[in-house]
C-alpha positions as CSV (number, residue, x, y, z in Angstrom):
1,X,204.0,157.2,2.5
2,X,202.7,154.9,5.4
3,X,202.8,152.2,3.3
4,X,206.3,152.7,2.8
5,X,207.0,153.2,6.9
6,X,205.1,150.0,7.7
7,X,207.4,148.3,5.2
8,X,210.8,149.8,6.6
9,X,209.3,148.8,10.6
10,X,208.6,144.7,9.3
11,X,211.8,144.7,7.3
12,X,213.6,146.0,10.6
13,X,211.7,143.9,12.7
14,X,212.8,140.7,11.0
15,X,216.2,142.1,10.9
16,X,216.2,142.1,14.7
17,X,214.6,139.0,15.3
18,X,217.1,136.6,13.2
19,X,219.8,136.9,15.4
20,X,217.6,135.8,18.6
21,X,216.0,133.1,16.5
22,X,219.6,132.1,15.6
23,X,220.7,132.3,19.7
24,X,217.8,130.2,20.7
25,X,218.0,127.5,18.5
26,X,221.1,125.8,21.1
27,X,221.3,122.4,19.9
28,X,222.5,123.9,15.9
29,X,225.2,125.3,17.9
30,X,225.9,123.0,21.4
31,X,229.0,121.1,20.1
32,X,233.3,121.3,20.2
33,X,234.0,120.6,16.5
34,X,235.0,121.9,13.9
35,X,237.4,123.6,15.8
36,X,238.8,127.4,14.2
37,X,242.1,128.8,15.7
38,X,242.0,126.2,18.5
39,X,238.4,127.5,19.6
40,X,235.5,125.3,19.6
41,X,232.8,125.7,17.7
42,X,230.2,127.3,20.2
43,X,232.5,130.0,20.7
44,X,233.6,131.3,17.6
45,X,230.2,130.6,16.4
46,X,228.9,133.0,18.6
47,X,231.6,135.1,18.3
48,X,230.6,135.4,14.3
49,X,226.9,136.1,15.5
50,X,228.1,138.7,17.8
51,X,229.3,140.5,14.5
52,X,226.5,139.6,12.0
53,X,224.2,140.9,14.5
54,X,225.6,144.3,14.9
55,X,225.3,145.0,11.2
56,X,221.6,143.7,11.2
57,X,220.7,145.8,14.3
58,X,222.5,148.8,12.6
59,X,220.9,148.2,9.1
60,X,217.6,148.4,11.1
61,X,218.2,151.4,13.4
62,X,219.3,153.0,10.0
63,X,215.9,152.1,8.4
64,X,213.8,153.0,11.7
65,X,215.9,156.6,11.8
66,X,213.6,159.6,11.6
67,X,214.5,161.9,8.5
């Protein structure tokens, strides 16, 4: 059984941490084109991040939630 919660912690632990990993690494990121809709790259990039990171986060409250 504690084998099993220290699992679900690392797995949502990594879930949480890609999308800061992915926010920090600027320079991947830092640029105008390609260009979706008329908005540059940085913003719909971050924009799709903003998204992908609310389903991580909620995957990994889900796995930390007491049952």
């Amino acid at each position: 059984m504690t084998n099993m919660v220290n699992l679900r912690q690392v797995i949502a632990g990594i879930l949480m941490a890609i999308p800061f990993i992915i926010y920090f690494d600027i320079p991947s990121y830092n640029k105008v084109y390609p260009t979706l809709g008329g908005l540059p790259y940085f913003y719909w990039y971050q924009t799709l991040w903003l998204a992908i990171s609310t389903i991580l986060f909620s995957i990994a409250a889900f796995l930390l939630a007491k049952r």
